[in-house]
C-alpha positions in Angstrom: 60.1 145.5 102.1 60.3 149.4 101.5 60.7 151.1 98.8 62.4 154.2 98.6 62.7 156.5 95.6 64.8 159.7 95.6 63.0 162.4 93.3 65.7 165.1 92.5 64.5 168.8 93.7 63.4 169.9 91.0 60.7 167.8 91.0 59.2 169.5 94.1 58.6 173.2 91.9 57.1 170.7 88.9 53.3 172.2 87.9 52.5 168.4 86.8 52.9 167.6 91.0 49.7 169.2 91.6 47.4 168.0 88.6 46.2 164.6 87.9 48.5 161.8 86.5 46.4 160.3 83.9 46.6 164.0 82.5 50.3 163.5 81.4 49.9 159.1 80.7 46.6 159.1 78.9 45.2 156.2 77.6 45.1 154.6 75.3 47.8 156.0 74.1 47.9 158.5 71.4 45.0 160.4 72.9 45.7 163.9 72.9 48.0 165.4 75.1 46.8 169.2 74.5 46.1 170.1 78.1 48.9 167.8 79.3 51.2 170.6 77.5 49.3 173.7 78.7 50.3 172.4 82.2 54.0 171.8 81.1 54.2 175.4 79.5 53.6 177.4 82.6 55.9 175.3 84.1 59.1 176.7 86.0 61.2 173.7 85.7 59.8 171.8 81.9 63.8 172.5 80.4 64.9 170.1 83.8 61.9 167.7 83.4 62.9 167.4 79.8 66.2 166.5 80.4 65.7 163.9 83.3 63.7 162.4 80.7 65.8 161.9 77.5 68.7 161.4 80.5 66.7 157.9 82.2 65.4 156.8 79.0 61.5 158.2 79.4 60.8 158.1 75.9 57.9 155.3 75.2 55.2 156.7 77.9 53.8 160.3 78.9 54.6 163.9 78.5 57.7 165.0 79.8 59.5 168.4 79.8 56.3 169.5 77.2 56.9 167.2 75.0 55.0 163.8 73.6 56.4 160.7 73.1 56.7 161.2 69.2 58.0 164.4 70.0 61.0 163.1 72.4 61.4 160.1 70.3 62.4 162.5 67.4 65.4 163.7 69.9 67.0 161.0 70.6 69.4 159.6 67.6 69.0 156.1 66.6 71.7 153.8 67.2 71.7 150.8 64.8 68.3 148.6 64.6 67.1 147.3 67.4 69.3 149.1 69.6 68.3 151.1 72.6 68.3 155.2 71.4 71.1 157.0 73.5 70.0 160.6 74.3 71.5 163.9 72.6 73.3 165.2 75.9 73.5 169.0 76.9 76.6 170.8 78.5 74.5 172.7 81.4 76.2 175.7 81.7 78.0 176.1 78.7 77.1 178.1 75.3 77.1 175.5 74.1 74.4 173.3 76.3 72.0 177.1 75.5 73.0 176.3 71.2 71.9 172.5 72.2 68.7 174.0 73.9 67.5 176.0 70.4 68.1 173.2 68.4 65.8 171.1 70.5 63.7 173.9 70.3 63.0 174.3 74.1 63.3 176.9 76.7 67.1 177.0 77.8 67.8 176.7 81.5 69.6 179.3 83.4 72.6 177.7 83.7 72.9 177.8 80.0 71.1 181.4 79.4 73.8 182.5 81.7 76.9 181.2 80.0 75.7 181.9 76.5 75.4 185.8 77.8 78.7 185.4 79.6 80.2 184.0 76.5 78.3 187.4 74.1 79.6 189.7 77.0 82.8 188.5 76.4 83.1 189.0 72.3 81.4 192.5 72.5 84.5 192.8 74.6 87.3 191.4 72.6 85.6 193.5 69.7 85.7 196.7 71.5 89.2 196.4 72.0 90.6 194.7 69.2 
């Protein structure tokens, strides 16, 4: 029997790809995390990494997207005790996905940087001719 994961592409520009994985799942758990973080915050892709991880539920183990497991765990809105946390989903592309972005207080991606300065552009126009 094979097993065949599909990684989306991302993954392949990810800094963690090229550093040990006990760096970003150390045990036990609670040890720190520190360099775990460095690696994430010269990252190209940590606002995808992020999101694939609040998205498939990777909240109890390792440091995704920069962030701890506390610090994910404090994302994601509880529903109801005992229930399963549902993740805070972001718009990609929109204004508002880049407003979702600050409040999470991560880097934006550029599908969201974009739209946000699309969306400026557009009522520095309106203004100028109003």
């Amino acid at each position: 029997m094979t097993l065949t994961v599909e990684h989306p592409d991302w993954m392949l520009d990810a800094e963690c790809t090229r550093e040990r994985p006990e760096l970003f799942y150390p045990e036990p758990a609670g040890r720190s995390v520190t360099e775990a973080k460095k690696v994430c915050a010269r990252c190209t892709v940590s606002a995808q990494c992020l999101a694939f991880a609040l998205d498939h539920g990777e909240i109890n183990y390792g440091v995704w997207g920069g962030l701890s497991v506390k610090e994910r765990q404090r994302l994601m809105p509880s529903r109801g005790r005992g229930r399963r946390r549902v993740p805070l989903a972001i718009e990609h592309g929109t204004a508002n996905g880049y407003r979702t972005h600050l409040r999470r207080n991560e880097q934006a991606c550029g599908a969201c940087l974009e739209a946000s300065a699309a969306a400026h552009r557009r009522r520095v126009e309106e203004r100028r001719t109003a």
